[in-house]
C-alpha positions, 0 to 999 in steps of 0.5 A, a space after each residue: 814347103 811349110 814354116 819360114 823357109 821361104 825364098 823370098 827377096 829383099 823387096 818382099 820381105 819389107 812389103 809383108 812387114 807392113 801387112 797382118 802377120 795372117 796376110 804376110 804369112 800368106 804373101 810370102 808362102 805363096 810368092 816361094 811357092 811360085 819361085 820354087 815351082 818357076 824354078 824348076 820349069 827354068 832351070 833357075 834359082 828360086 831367088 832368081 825367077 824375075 816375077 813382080 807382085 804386090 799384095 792381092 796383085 796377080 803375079 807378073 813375069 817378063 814376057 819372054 817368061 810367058 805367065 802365070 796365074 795363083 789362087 789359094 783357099 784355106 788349105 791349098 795353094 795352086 799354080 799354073 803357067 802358060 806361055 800364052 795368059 791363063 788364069 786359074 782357081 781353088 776352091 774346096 768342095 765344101 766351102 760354105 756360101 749362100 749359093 742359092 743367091 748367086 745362082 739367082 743373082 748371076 746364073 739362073 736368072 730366068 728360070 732355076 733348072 735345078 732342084 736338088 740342092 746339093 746338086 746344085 750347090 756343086 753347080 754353082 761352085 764350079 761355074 763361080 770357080 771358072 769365072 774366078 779363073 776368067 777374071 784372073 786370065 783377065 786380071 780384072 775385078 770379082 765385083 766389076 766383072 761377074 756380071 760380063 761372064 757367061 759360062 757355057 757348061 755344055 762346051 766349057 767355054 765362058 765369054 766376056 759380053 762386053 769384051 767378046 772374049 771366049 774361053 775355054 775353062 777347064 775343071 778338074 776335081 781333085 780330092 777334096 777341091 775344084 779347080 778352074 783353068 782359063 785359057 784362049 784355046 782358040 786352036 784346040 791346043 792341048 796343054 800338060 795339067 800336073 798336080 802335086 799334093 803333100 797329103 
């Protein structure tokens, strides 16, 4: 689904008039995405799927619906859906970032276990992606909430200190980028992963 083939509403197309043409192409390329893949789990026409977003909003559905949750890098859109909340994220192998400082500002604080560099840019990389994941099942904010979470890599869970909420991350590799999936799996349910890709 590239160029202007979106399937976009009427109501879309006037909120990304008012946006940067980058920040329009981006709102409304991932809310078809979104329309194009609900519309084949509903057996509805895209124009159909009843989903609610403002920019840099996550998308929301009617609770009959059940959820759903989006995250983009520059090269990649991902989608998940569950019926209970989940959140998800992207983010490409070789983003360059200062991990150094994240990792002594939110996760190796009192002592670094790591001295491989390499190694240790790769951790980093995904225990941020499984908190992004975290936030966005919490719809809450990057810069008011990292600090709450702490990643469990040893059981794939991430807990909120303030909320005492625990769950369960998921994270896959998939060519050329992470992904986190955040989901409260309290009963040990097993859920479908299905990746598509046009490369």
């Amino acid at each position: 689904m590239r160029g202007s083939n979106f399937s976009s509403t009427s109501k879309e197309i006037k909120i990304a008039s008012n946006l940067s043409p980058l920040r329009s192409k981006i709102f409304l390329e991932s809310r078809s995405y979104i329309r194009q893949s609900l519309s084949n789990l509903f057996m509805i026409k895209p124009l159909d799927v009843p989903i609610h977003s403002e920019p840099g909003s996550p998308p929301i559905l009617p609770k009959n619906m059940g959820y759903v949750s989006m995250s983009h890098c520059k090269d990649a859109c991902v989608i998940a859906w569950h019926k209970e909340k989940i959140g998800i994220d992207i983010e490409r192998i070789d983003r360059n970032f200062n991990y150094d400082v994240i990792s002594k500002k939110y996760f190796f604080k009192k002592k670094n276990i790591l001295k491989n560099s390499r190694i240790l840019k790769e951790s980093i990389l995904n225990k941020w992606c499984g908190v992004e994941a975290a936030i966005k099942w919490d719809r809450g904010n990057l810069l008011r909430d990292l600090e709450e979470w702490e990643y469990k890599k040893s059981d794939n869970h991430i807990l909120h200190k303030s909320k005492k909420i625990n769950l369960k991350i998921t994270q896959i590799i998939f060519l050329k980028w992470t992904i986190s999936i955040a989901i409260k799996n309290s009963n040990n349910e097993s859920f479908e992963i299905i990746m598509c890709n046009n490369i």
